[in-house]
Each structure stands twice: as C-alpha cells, then as structure tokens.
C-alpha positions in Angstrom: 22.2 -44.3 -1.9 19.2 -42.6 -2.4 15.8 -43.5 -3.0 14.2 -42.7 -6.5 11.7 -43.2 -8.7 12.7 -45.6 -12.3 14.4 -42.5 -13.7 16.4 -40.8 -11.7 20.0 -42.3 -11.8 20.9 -43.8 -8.2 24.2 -43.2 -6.7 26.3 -45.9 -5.9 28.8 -46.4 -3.1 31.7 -48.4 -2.6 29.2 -50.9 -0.5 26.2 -50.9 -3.1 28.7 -51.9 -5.7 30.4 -55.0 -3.7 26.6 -56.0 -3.1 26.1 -55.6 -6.8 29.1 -57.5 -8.0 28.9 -60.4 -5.4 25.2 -60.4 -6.4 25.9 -60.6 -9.9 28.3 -63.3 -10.0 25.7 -65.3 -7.8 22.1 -64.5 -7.4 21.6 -67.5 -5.0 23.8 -66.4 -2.1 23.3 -66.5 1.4 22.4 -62.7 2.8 25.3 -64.2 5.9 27.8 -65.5 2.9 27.1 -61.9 1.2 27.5 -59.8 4.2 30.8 -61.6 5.0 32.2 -60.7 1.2 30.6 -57.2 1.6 32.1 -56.4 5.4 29.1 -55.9 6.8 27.0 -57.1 9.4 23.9 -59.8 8.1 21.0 -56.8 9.2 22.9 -53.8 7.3 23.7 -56.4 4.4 19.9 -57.0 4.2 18.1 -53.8 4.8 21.2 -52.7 1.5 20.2 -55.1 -0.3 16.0 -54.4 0.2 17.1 -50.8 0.1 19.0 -51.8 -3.4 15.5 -53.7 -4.5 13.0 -50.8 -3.5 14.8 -48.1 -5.9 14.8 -50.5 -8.9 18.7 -50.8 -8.8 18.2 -54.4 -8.6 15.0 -55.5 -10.6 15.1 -59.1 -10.1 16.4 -62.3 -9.7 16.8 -64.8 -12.5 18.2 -68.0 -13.6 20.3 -68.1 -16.8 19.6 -71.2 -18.9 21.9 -72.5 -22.0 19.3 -72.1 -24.7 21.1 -74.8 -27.0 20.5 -77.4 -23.9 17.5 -77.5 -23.9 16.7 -77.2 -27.9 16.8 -73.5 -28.5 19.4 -74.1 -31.3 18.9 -70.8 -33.0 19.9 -66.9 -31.5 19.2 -64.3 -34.2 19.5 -61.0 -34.2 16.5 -59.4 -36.6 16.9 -55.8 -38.2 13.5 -53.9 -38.3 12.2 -51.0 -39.7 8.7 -49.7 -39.3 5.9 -48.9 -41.4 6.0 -44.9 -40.0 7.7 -43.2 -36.8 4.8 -42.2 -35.4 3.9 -42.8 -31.6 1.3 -45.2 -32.6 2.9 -46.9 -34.9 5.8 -47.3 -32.3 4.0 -48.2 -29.2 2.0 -50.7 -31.5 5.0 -52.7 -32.2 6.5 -52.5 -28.6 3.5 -54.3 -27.4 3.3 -56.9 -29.6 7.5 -57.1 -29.2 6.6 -57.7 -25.1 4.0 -61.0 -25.6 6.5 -62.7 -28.1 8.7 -65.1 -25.9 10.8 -65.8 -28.6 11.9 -61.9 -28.6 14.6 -62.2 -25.9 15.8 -59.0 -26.5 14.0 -55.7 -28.7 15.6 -52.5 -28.7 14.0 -48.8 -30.4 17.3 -47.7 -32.4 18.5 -44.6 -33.7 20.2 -45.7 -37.1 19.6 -47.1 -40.4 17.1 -49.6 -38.8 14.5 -48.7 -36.5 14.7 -51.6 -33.6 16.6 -54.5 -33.1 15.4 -57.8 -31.7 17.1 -61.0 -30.5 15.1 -63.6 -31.1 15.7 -67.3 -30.2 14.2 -70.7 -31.7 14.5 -74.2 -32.2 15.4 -74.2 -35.9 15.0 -72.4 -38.7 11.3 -73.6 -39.7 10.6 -72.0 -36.6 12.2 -69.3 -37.4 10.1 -68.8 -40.7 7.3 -69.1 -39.0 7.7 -66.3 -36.3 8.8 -64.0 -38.8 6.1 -64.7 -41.2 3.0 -64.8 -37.7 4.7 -61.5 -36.0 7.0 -60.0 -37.7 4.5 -58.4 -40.0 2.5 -55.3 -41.2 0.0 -55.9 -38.3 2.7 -55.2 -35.8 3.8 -51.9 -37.8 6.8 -53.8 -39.8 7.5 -53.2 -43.1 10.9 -54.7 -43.8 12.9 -57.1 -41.8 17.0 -58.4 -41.9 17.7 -61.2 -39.9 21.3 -61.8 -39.3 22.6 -65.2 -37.9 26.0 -65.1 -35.4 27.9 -67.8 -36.2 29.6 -67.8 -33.1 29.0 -66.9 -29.6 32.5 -65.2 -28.8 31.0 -63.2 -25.0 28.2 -63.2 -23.8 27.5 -61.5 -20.2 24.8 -60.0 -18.3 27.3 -58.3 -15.4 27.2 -54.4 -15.5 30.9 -53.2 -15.3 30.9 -51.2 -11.6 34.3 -50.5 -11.9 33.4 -48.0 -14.5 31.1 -46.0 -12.6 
C-alpha cells in the first residue's frame, strides 16, 4: 500500500483487504482478535491498520443505529433540482446539505435531477416541515420529488473487496 493524498486511488493487497473485510463486518475488534483473522502478528496488524487510517482508506469508525428504534420512522429519498448549475449556486447548496442532520445521505447527480438526498425523520409532519425550512430557494432549490421506499429490501455499508 501506498501512502496518498484523498485522491489518489490506494492499492490494496491481499492483507489490506482481510483487514478491511474483518473490519467491516466488526468495527469493535480486538487489534489481537484481528491479527489472528488476518495472519499477522498484533504489531504488523496495527501499524496496517494506522497505515490503512493515515491514507484515508479507512475514514472512521461508526456505530450503525436502527433509525425505526429509536423513532426515525421515515427514510426518503428526495429528487432535487437547482435554481442554476453554476459553482455558486452548487457549492451553496452542498453547504447547507452538510448542517442538515436529517440529510443522511446527498449526492451531485448527472441525470434528469441534479442531487439526490436521503433524508430521515420521525413522521411525515416532520417531513413537511424540513422540506418547507431547507429544502428551499435560499438553499439554491427550485423543485423537489420526494419518493417514499416502501420497503427496505438491502441495505449495506460493506464495500465489495472481492471485486477489486
């Protein structure tokens, strides 16, 4: 592996992606537990894995919650288009996008639409409400679809390694 700046694409061997995988399936495990899976010693395991961290291969650790659990009832999936494709217009609505903790997901797209957002809530009134606060002119919107899945059929945040 080498060491790179955010861009650059990192190349993985055999090693990085067990360390990947294991790490994927379970955030939480012990460097000794992950070095036995891996084949490696517990120092090489670590100074991988800090080697992994340090090129941005691995950007962080998180917990995943069930929203529904805990009252999020609602993930939507909002269509927007923009009042103009300029630069300004665009970074405009990115930075409003990144305060909104509702926005779990916002993506620039090339298509009929020009980003896509997944946006999670309690209920619909909440809903109405977020769209009708943010989802506005102010932010550089100018027309919004909001489509609701009615079922969650797969949901994963594991990159496939076997295809690389």
């Amino acid at each position: 592996m080498k060491s790179s700046s955010k861009n650059i694409l990192i190349k993985l061997d055999r090693i990085d992606k067990s360390i990947i995988r294991a790490l994927q399936q379970n955030g939480r495990i012990q460097n000794n537990d992950l070095a036995k899976e891996v084949g490696l010693s517990p120092s090489s395991c670590l100074r991988r894995v800090k080697l992994l961290e340090e090129a941005g291969v691995i950007q962080n650790y998180t917990t995943v919650v069930d929203p529904q659990k805990i009252g999020f009832q609602l993930i939507l999936f909002s269509r927007i288009w923009l009042v103009g494709q300029d630069a300004e217009t665009i970074d405009r609505f990115i930075e409003a996008m990144k305060e909104l903790p509702q926005v779990m997901e916002c993506y620039i797209i090339l298509g009929e639409c020009d980003a896509m957002l997944k946006v999670v809530v309690p209920d619909l009134e909440n809903y109405r409400k977020f769209q009708s606060t943010h989802l506005t002119k102010k932010n550089g919107i100018t027309s919004v679809k909001t489509d609701l899945p009615s079922q969650i059929i797969k949901q994963s945040f594991q990159l496939p390694l076997e295809d690389l």
